[in-house]
BAFI-3210 file (N, C-alpha, C; in Angstrom, 3 decimals, decimal comma, padded with zeros to 6 digits):
// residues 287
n [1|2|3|4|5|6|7|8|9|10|11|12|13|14|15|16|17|18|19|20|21|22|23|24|25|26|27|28|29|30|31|32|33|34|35|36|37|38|39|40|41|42|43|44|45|46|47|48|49|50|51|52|53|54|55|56|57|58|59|60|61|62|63|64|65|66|67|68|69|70|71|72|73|74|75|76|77|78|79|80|81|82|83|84|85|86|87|88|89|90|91|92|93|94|95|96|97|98|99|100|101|102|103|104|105|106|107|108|109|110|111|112|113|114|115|116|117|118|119|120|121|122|123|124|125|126|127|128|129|130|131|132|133|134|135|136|137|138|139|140|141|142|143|144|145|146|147|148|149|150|151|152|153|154|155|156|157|158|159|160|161|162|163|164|165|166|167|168|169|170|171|172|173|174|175|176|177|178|179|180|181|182|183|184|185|186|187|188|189|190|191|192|193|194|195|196|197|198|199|200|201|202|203|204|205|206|207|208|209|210|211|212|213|214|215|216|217|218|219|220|221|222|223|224|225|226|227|228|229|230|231|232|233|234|235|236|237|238|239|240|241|242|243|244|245|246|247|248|249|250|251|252|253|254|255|256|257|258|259|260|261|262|263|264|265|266|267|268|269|270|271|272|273|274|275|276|277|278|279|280|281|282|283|284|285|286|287]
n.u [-004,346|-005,235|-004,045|-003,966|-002,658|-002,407|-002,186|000,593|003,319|006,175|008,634|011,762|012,892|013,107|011,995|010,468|008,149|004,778|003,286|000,314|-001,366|-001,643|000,980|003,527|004,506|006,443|006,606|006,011|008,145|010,009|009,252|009,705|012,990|013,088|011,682|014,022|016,416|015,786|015,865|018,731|019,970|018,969|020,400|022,610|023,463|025,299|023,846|024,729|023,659|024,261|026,392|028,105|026,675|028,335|030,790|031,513|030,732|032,852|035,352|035,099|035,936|038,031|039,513|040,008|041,426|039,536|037,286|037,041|036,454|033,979|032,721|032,025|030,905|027,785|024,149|021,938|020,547|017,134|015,534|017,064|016,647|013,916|014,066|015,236|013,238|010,542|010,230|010,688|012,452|010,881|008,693|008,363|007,981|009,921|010,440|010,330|011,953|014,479|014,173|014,846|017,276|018,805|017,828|019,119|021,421|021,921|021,081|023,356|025,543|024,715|025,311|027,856|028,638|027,438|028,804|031,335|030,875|030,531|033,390|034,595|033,863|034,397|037,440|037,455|036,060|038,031|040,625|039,225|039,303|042,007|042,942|041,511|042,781|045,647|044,877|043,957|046,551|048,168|046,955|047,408|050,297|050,838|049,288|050,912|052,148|049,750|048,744|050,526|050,726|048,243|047,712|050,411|048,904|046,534|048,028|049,124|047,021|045,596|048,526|047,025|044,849|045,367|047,277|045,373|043,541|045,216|045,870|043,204|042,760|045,263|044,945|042,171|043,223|045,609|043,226|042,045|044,149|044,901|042,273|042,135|044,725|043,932|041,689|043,428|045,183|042,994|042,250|044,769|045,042|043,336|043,717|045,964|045,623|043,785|045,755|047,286|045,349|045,456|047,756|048,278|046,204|047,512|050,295|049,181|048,242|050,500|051,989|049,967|050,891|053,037|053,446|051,777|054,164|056,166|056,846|057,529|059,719|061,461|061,699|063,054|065,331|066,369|066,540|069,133|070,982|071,036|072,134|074,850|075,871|076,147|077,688|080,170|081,217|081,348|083,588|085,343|085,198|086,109|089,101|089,811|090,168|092,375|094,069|092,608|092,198|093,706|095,143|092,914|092,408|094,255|093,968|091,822|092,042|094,445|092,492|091,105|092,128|092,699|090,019|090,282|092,068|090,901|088,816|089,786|090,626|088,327|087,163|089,253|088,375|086,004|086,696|088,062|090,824|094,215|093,957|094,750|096,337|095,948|094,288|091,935|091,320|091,264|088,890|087,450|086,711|085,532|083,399]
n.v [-001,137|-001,285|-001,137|-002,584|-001,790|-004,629|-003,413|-004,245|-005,710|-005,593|-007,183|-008,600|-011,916|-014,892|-016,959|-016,234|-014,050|-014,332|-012,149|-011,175|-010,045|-008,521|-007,696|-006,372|-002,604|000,450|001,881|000,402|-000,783|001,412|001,926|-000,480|000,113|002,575|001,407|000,057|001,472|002,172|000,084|-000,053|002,207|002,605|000,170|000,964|002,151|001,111|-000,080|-000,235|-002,550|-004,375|-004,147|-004,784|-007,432|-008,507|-007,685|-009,964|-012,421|-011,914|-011,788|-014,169|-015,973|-014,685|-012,947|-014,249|-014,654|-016,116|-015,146|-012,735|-013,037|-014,430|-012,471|-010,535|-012,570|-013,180|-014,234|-013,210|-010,285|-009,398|-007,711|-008,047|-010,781|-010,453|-008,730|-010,344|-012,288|-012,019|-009,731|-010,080|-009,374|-010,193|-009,458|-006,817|-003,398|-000,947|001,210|000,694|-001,808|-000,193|001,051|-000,804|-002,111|000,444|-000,092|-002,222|-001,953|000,176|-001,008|-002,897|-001,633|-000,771|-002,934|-003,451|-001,226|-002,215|-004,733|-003,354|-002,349|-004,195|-005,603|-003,192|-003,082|-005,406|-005,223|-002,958|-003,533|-006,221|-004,511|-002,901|-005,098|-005,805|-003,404|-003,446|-005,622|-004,817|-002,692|-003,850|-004,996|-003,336|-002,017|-003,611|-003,655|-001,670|-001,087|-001,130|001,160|003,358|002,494|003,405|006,525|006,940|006,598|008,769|010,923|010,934|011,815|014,395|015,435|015,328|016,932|019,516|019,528|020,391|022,100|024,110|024,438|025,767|028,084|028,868|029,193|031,262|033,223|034,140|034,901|036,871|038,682|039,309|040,453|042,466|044,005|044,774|046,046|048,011|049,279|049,736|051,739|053,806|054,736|055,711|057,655|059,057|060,198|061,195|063,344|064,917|065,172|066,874|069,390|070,165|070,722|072,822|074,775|075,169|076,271|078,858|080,421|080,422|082,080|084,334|084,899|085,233|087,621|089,369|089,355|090,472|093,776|093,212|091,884|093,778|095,740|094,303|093,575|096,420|096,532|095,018|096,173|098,314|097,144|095,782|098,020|099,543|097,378|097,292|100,041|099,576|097,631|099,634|100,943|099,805|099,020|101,334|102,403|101,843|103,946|106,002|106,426|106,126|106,754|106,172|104,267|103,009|103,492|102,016|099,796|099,660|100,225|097,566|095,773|096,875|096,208|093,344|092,459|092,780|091,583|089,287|088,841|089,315|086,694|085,070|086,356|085,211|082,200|081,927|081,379|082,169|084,453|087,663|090,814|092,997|092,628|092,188|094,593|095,848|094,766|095,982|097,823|098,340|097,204]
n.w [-049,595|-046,632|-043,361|-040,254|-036,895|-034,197|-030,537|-029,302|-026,339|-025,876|-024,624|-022,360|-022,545|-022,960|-024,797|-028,223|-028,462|-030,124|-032,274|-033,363|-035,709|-038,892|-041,434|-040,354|-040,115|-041,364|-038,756|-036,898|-036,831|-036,525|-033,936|-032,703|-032,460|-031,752|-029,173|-028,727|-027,833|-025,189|-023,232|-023,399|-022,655|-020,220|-019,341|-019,738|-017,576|-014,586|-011,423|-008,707|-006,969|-009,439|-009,766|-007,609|-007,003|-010,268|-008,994|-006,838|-008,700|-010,026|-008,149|-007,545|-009,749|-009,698|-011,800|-014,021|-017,607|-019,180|-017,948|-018,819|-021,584|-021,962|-020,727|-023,070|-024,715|-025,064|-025,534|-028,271|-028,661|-027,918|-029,440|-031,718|-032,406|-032,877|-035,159|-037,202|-036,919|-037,656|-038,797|-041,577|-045,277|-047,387|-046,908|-046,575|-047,547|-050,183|-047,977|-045,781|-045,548|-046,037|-043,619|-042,132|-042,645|-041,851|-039,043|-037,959|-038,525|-036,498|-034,608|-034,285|-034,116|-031,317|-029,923|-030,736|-028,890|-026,134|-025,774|-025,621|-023,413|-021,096|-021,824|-020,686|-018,158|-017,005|-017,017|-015,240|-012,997|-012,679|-012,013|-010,273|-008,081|-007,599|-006,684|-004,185|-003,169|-002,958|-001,045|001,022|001,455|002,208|004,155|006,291|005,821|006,643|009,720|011,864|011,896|011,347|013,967|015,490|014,784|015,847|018,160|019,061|017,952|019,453|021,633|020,780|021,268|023,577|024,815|023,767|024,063|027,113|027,311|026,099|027,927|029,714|028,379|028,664|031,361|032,351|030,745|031,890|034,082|033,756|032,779|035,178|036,988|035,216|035,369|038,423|038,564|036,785|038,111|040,457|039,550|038,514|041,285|042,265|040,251|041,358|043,569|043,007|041,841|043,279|045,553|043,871|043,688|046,080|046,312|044,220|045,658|047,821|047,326|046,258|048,255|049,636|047,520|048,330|050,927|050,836|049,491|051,225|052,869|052,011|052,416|055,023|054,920|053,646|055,067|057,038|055,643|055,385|058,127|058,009|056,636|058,384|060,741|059,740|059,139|061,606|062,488|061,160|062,296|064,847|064,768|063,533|065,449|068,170|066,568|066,830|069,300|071,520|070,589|070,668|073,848|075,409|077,954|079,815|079,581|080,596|083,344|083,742|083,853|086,039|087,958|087,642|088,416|091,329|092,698|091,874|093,600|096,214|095,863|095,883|098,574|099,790|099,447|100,803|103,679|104,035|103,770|105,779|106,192|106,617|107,921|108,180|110,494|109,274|107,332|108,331|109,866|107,006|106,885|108,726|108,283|106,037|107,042]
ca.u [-004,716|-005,609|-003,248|-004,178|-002,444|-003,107|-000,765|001,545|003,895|007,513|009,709|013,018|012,256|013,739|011,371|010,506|006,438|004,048|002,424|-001,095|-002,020|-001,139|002,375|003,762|004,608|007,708|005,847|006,460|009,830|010,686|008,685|011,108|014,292|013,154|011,908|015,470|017,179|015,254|016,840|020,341|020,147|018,945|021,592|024,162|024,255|024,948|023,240|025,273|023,617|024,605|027,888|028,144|026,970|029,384|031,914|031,294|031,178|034,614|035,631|034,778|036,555|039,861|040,164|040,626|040,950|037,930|035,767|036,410|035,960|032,791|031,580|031,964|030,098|026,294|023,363|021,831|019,434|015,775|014,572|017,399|016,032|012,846|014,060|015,136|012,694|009,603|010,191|011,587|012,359|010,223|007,394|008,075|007,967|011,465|011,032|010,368|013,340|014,879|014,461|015,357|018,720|018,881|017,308|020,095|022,809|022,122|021,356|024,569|025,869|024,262|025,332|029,099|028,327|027,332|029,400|032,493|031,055|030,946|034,666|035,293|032,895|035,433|038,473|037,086|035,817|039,247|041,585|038,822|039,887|043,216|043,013|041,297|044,076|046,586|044,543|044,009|047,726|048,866|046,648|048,319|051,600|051,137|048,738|051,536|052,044|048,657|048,482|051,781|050,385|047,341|048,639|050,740|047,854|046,221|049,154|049,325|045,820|045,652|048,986|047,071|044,135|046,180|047,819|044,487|043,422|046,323|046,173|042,626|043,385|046,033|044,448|041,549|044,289|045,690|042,135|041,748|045,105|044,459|041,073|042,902|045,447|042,990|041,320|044,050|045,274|041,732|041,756|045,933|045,621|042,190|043,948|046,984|045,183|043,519|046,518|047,478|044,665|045,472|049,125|047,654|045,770|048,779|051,083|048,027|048,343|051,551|052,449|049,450|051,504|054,546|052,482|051,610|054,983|056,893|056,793|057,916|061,043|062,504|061,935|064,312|066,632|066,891|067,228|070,291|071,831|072,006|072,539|075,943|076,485|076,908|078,735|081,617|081,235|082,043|084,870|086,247|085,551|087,407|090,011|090,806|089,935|093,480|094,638|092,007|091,882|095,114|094,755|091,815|092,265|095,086|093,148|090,530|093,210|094,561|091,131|089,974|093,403|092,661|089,157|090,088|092,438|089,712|087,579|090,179|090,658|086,754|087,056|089,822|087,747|084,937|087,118|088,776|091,855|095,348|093,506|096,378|095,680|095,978|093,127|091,052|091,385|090,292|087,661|086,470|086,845|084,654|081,835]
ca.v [-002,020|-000,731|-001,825|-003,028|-002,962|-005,127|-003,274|-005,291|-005,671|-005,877|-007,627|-009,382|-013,138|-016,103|-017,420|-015,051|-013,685|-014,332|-010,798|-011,659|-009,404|-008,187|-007,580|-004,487|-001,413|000,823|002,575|-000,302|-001,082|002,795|001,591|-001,759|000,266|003,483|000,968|-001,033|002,320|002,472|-000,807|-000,304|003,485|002,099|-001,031|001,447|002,867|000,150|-000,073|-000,786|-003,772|-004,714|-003,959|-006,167|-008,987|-008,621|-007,543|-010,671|-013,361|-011,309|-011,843|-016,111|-016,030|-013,951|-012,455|-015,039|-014,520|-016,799|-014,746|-011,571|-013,560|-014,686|-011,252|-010,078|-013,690|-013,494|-014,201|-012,314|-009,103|-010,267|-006,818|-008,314|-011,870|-010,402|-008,162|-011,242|-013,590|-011,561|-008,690|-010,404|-008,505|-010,574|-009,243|-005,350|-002,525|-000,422|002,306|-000,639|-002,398|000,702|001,548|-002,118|-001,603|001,400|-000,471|-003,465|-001,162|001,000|-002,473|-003,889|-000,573|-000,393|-004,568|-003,341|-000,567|-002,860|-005,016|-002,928|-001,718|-004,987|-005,472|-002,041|-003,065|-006,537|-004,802|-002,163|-005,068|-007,083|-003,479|-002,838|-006,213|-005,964|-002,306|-003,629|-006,184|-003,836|-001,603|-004,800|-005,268|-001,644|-001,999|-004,613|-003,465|000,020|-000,874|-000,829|002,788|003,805|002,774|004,473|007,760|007,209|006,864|009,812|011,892|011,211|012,521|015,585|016,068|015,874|018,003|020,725|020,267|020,972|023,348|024,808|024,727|026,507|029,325|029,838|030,029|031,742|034,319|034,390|035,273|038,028|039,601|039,446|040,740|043,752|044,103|044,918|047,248|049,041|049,623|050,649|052,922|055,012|055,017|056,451|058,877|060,196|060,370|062,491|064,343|065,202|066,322|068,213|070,291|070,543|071,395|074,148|075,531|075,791|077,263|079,764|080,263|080,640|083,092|085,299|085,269|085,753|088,800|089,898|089,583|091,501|094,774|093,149|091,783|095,184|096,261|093,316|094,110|097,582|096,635|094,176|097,113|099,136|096,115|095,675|099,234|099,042|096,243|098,044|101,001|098,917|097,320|100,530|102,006|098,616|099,232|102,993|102,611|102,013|105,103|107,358|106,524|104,956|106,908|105,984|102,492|102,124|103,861|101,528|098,699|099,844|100,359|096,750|095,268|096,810|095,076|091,990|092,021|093,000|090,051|087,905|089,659|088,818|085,348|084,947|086,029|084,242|080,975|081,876|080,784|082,916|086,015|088,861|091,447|094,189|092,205|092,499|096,157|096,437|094,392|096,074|099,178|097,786|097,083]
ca.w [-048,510|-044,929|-042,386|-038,623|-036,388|-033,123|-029,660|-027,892|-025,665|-026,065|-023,082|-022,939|-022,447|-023,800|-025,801|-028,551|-028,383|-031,545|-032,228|-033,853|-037,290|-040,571|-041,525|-039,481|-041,056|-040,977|-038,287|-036,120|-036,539|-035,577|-032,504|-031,590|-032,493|-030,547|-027,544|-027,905|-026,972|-023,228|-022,345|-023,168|-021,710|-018,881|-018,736|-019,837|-016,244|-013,651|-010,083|-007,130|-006,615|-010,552|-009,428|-006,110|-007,777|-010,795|-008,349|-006,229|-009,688|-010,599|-007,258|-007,546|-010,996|-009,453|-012,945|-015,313|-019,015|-019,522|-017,516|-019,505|-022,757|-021,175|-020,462|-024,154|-025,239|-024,926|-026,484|-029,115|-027,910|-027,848|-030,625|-032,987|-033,211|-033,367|-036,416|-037,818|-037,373|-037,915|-039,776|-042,947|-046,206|-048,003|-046,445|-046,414|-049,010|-049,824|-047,345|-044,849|-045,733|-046,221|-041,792|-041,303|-042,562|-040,687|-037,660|-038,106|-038,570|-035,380|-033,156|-034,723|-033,383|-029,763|-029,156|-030,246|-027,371|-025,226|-025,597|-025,146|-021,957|-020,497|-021,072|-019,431|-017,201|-016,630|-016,708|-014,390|-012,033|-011,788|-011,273|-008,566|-007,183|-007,375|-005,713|-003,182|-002,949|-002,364|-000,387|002,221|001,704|002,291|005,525|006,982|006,335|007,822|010,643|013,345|012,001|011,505|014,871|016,363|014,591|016,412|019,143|018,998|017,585|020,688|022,828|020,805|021,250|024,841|024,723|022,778|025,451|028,244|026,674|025,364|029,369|030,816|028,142|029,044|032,988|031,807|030,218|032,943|035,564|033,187|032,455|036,675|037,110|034,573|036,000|039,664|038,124|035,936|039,173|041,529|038,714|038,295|042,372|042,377|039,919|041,576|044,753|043,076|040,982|044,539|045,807|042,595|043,530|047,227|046,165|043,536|046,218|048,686|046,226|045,804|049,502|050,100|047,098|048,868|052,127|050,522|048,750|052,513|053,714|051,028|053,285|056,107|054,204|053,046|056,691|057,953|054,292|056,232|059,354|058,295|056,677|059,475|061,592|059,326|059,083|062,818|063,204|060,365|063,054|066,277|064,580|063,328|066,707|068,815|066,277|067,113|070,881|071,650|069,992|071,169|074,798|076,498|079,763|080,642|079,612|081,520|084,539|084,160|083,821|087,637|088,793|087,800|089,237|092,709|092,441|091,754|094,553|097,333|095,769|096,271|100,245|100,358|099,554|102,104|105,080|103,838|103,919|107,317|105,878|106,476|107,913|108,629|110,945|108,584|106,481|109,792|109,697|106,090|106,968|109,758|107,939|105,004|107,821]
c.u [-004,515|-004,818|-003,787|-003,497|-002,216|-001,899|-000,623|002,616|004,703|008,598|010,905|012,094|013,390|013,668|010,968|008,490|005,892|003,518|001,279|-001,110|-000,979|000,325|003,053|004,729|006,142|007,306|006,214|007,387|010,770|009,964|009,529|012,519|013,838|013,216|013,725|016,836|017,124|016,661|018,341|020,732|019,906|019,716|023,021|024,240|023,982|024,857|024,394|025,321|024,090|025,850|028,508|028,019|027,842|030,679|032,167|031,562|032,554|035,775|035,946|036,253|037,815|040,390|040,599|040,401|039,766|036,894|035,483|036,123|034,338|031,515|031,509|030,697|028,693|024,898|022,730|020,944|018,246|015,401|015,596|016,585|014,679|012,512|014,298|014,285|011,090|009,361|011,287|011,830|011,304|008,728|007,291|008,347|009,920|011,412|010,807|011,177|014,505|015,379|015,212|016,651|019,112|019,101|018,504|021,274|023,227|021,770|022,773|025,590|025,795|024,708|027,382|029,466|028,710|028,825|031,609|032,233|030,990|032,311|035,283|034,937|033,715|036,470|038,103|037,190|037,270|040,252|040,711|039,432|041,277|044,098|042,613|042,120|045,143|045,879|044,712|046,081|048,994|048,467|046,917|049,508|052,049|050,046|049,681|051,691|051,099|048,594|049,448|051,456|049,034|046,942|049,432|049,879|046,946|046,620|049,081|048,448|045,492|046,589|047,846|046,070|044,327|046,466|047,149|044,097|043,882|046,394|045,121|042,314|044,249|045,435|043,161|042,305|044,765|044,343|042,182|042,311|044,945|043,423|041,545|043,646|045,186|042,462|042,182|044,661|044,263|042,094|043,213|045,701|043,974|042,634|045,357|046,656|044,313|044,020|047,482|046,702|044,827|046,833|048,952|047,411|046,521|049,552|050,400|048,485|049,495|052,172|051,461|050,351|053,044|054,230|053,136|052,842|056,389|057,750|057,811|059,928|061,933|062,318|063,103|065,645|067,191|067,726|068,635|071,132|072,132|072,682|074,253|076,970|077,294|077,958|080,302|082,105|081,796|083,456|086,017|086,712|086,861|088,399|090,927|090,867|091,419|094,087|094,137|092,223|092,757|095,109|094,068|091,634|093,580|094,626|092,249|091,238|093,145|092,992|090,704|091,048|093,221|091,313|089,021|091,082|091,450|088,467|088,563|090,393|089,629|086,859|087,869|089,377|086,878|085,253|087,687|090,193|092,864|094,669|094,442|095,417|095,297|094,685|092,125|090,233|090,501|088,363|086,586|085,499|085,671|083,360|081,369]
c.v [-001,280|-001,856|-001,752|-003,099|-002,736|-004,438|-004,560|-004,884|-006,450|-006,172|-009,033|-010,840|-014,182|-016,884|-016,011|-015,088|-013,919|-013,401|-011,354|-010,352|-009,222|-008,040|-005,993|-003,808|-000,807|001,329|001,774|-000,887|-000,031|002,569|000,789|-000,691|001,674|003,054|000,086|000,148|002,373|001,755|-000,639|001,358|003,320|000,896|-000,329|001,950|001,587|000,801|-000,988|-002,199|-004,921|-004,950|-005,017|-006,761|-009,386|-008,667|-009,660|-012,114|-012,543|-011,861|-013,847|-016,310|-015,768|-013,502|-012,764|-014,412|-014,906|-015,668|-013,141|-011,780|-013,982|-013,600|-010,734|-011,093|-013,366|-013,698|-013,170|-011,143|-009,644|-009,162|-007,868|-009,620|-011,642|-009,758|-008,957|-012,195|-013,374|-010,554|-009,461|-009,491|-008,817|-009,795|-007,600|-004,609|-002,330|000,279|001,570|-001,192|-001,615|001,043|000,136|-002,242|-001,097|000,697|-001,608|-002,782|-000,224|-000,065|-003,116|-003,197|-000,679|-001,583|-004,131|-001,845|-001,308|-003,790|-004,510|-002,139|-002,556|-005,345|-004,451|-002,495|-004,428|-006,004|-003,645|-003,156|-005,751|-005,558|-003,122|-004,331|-006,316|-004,297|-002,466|-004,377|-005,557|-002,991|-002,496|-004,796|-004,676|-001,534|-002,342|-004,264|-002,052|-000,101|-000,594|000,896|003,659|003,874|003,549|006,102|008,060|007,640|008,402|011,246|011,909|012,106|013,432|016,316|016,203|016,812|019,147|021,223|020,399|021,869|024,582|025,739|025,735|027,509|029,946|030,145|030,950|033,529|034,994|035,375|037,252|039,233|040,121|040,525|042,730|044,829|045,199|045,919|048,351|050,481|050,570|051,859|054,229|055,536|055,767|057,311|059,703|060,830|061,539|063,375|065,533|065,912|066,781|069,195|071,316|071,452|072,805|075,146|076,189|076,329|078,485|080,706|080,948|081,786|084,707|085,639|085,750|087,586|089,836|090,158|090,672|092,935|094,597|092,597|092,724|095,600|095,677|093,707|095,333|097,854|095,575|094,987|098,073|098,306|096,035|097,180|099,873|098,563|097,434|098,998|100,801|098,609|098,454|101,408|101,153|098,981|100,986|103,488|102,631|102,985|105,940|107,549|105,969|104,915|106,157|104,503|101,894|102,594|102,705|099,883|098,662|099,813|098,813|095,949|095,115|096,136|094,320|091,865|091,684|091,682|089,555|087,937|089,177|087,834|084,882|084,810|085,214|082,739|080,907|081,455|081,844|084,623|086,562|089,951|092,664|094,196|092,366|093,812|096,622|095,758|095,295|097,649|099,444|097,791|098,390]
c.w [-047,201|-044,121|-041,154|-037,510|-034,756|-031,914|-029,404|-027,283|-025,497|-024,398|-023,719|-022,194|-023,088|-024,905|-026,748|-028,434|-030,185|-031,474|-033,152|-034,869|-037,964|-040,445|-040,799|-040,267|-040,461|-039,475|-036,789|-035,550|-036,381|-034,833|-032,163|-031,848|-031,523|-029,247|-026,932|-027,109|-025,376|-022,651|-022,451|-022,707|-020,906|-018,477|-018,997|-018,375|-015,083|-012,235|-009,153|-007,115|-007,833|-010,164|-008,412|-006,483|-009,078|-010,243|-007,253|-007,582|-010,174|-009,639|-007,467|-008,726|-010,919|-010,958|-013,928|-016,549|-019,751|-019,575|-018,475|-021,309|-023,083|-021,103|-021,958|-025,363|-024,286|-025,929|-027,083|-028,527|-028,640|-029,250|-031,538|-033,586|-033,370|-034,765|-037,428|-038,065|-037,509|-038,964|-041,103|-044,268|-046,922|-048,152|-046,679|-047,580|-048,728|-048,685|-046,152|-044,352|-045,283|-044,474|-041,263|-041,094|-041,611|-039,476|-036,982|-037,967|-036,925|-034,162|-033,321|-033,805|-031,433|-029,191|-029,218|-028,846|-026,553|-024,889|-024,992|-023,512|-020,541|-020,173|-019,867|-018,455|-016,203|-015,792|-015,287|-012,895|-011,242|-011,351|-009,905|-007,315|-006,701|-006,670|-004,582|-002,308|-002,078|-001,821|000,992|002,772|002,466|004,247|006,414|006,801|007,056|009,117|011,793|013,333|012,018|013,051|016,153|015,727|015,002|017,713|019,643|018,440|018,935|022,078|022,377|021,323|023,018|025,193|024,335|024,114|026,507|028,005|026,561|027,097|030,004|029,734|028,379|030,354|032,856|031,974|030,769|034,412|035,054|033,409|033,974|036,888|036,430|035,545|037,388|039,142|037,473|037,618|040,553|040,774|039,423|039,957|042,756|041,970|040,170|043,085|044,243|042,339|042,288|045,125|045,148|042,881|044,825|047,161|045,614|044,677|047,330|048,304|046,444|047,302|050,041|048,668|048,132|049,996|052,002|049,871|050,051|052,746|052,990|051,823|055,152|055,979|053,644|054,373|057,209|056,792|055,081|057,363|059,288|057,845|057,507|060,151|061,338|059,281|060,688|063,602|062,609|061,550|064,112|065,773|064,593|065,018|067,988|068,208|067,018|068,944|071,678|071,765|070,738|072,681|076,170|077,953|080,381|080,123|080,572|082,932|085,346|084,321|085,813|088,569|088,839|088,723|090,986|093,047|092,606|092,948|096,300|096,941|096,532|097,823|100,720|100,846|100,428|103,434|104,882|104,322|105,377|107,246|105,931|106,681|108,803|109,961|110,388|107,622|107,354|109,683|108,442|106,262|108,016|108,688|106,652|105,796|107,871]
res [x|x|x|x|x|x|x|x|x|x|x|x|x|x|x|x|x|x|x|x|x|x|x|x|x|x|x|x|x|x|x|x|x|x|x|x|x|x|x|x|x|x|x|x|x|x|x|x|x|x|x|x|x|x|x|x|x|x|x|x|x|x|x|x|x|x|x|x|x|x|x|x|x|x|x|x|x|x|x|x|x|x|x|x|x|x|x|x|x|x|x|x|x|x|x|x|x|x|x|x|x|x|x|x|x|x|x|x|x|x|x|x|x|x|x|x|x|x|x|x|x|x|x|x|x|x|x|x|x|x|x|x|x|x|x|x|x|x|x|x|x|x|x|x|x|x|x|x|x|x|x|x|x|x|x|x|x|x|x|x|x|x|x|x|x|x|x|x|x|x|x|x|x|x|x|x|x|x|x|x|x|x|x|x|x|x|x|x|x|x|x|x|x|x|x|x|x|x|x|x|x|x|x|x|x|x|x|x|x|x|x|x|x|x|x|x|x|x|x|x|x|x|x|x|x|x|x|x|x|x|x|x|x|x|x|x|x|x|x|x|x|x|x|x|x|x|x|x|x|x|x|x|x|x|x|x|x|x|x|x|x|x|x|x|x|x|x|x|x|x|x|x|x|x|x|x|x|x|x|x|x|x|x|x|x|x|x]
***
């Protein structure tokens, strides 16, 4: 017998769908159990907005025991009652039967899935609630400190930019400062290096003249040895003058004696004072 058979189109619903022809083949029922994978790979990952509104009926509920008894209770999945209430055994060969098993065994499978990922999905739900709990709770009892370390994070932070300010004036002033000393440096040591050269050249200068004068310095060396040789000579000669010449030093003795008397005779008439007549006489005698 030639089999038919008519597509359709499988959706969740409430009511179950009548499919129109012949009895469907294994062929078809590895079609509902491949399509029943989509939906629960795609309900195994929840959306945000899945989430918010579970979070929100979790939220109503505050976590009762009910509600996670609740979430584990639902009605049956739309492929099973359709594996039941269409695909009968009655109707199919063994190797038919044979996938149905199969097909029953691995939905029986994918609903205790599900179902355990709703509890997580509970339990998940109320510890988010009751983290959020204590997160509100936590907030409120540390806001005065949150806000005294905000506070004080502020102050450091203007500290730091003050701080930050004045190290880079700071360090503007320095660079300046450098800048200026760099400068009078180069312009000192071009000015003594200047007269390093002027000094060089006077040194230079002055050994030549010392050169020149060489000649004239053993002349004066000469003339201080006779000069001294001299002097020894006078001394020796003052010394022996005594000895050699008594007469005539005591001659010259009497001679300066009568001398100095006739000055002093001069100065007499000169003054007009106590003039004798005998002083007269020499005087005239003097004219």
């Amino acid at each position: 017998m030639k089999l038919v058979f008519q597509p359709c189109t499988l959706a969740y619903s409430s009511k179950p769908r009548v499919y129109p022809g012949p009895a469907l083949t294994s062929s078809v029922a590895t079609a509902l159990w491949v399509h029943n994978l989509t939906p629960f790979s795609s309900g195994g990952s929840i959306s945000l907005k899945q989430q918010a509104s579970s979070h929100s009926d979790f939220q109503d509920s505050q976590g009762s025991p009910a509600y996670l008894m609740d979430a584990l209770s639902g009605p049956p999945h739309p492929h099973m009652r359709i594996l039941k209430n269409y695909l009968r055994p009655e109707l199919m060969t063994r190797l038919e039967k044979r996938v149905r098993r199969r097909t029953l065994v691995a939905m029986k499978q994918l609903n205790q899935e599900m179902e355990a990922v709703r509890f997580r999905r509970a339990v998940l739900l109320k510890d988010t609630r009751e983290l959020q709990d204590e997160r509100a709770f936590e907030e409120a009892e540390n806001k005065p400190l949150l806000e005294y370390l905000k506070e004080r994070n502020e102050r450091a932070q203007e500290k730091y930019d003050f701080l930050w300010k004045d190290y880079i004036q700071q360090s503007q002033d320095i660079k300046d400062r450098r800048r200026k000393l760099v400068s009078t440096f180069t312009s000192q040591t071009a000015n003594l290096q200047k007269q390093l050269a002027q000094g060089r050249k006077m040194k230079a200068g002055l050994r030549k003249k010392l050169k020149d004068l060489d000649p004239i310095a053993q002349i004066k060396e000469t003339q201080d040895r006779e000069i001294e040789a001299l002097e020894l000579e006078k001394a020796r000669i003052i010394a022996d003058l005594p000895f050699v010449d008594q007469k005539a030093h005591f001659q010259f003795l009497k001679e300066r004696a009568a001398l100095e008397k006739q000055v002093e005779e001069l100065n007499l008439l000169e003054s007009g004072e106590d003039i004798t007549r005998e002083l007269k006489k020499k005087a005239k005698a003097l004219e």
